[in-house]
N, C-alpha and C positions, 0 to 999 in steps of 0.2 A: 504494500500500500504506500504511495507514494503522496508526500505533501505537499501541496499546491497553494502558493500565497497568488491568491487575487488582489488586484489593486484596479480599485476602478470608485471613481465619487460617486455613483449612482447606488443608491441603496436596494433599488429593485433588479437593477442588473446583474450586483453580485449575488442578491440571494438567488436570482435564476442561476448563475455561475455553479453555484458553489450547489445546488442540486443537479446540475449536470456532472461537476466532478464526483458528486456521493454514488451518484447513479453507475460509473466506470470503475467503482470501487475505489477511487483515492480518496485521500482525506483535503477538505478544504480550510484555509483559514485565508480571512478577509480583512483589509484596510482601505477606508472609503475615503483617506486623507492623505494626499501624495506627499506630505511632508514626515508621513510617520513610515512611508513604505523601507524607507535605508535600514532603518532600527528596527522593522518587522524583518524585513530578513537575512539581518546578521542575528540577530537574536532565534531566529525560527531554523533556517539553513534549509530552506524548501529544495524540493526536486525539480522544482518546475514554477515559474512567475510567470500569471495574466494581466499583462499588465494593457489599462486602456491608456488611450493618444488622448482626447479632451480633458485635463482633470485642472482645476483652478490652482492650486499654490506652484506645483510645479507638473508641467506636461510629461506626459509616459516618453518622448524621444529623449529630455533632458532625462526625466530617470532611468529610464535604460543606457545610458553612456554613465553616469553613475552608479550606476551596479556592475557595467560591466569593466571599469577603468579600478573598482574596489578589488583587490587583488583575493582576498578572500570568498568574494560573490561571484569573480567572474565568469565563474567554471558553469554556474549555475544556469540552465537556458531559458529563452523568454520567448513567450507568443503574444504579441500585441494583438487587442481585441478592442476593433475600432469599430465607429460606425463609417467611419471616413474610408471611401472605396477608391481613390488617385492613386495615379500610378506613383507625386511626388509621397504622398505619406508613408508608403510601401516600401521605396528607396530609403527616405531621410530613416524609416525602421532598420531596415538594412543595415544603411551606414552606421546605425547605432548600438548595435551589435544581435538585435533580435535575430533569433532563430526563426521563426515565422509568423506569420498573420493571418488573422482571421476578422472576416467583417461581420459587422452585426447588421442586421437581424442573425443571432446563433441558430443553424441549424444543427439538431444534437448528434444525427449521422456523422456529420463533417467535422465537427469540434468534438467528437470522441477520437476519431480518426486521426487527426492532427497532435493532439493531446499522447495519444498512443507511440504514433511516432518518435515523436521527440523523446517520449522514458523508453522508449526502447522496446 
C-alpha cells in the first residue's frame, strides 16, 4: 500500500482524490494549503505526490521545482492534476520535474492507470 500526498486547495477535489486513491488500495493523505505541502512531505515521505497547477499561496509548477531541487524529496514522483489542458502547462510540468499529468474532469479508468504506473 502505497502513500499518496495530495495537494490541491479544492476541498471537494481532494476528497474525490483521495476516494479514488482508497479505491486502488493506497493510502491517501491531503493538504488543501500549498504552503504547508514542503513540511507535509518531508514529514510524511509519500510514494507518490498529486499535486494541482491553480492553488493560491504558491502554484503546483513552483512546488514541484521545490520538491524536486529538495535533495531528500526528489526521488519522490509527481503527477500534476490540472484542470488546465495547454500544451504550455504540460511542458512548464515537465520542465518542473513532474513525472506526468492528468487533466480534470478525473476519469477513475485513467487516473488509476497513471497512478499504477508510476508505483510500479
Amino acid at each position: 500500500m502505497a502513500k499518496i500526498l495530495i495537494v490541491d486547495d479544492d476541498l471537494q477535489t481532494t476528497t474525490l482524490i483521495e476516494g479514488l486513491v482508497k479505491h486502488i488500495n493506497h493510502q491517501p493523505f491531503s493538504v488543501n494549503e500549498s504552503k504547508n505541502a514542503l513540511k507535509a512531505a518531508e514529514d510524511l515521505q509519500p510514494d507518490l505526490i498529486l499535486l494541482d497547477i491553480m492553488m493560491g499561496e504558491i502554484n503546483g509548477i513552483a512546488l514541484c521545482k521545490l520538491i524536486k531541487s529538495t535533495p531528500h524529496l526528489a526521488h519522490i514522483p509527481i503527477i500534476m492534476v490540472s484542470a488546465l489542458d495547454d500544451i504550455g502547462s504540460k511542458k512548464d510540468s515537465a520542465n518542473a520535474g513532474a513525472n506526468d499529468y492528468i487533466t480534470k474532469p478525473l476519469m477513475a479508468h485513467s487516473f488509476a492507470a497513471k497512478v499504477t504506473a508510476i508505483l510500479g
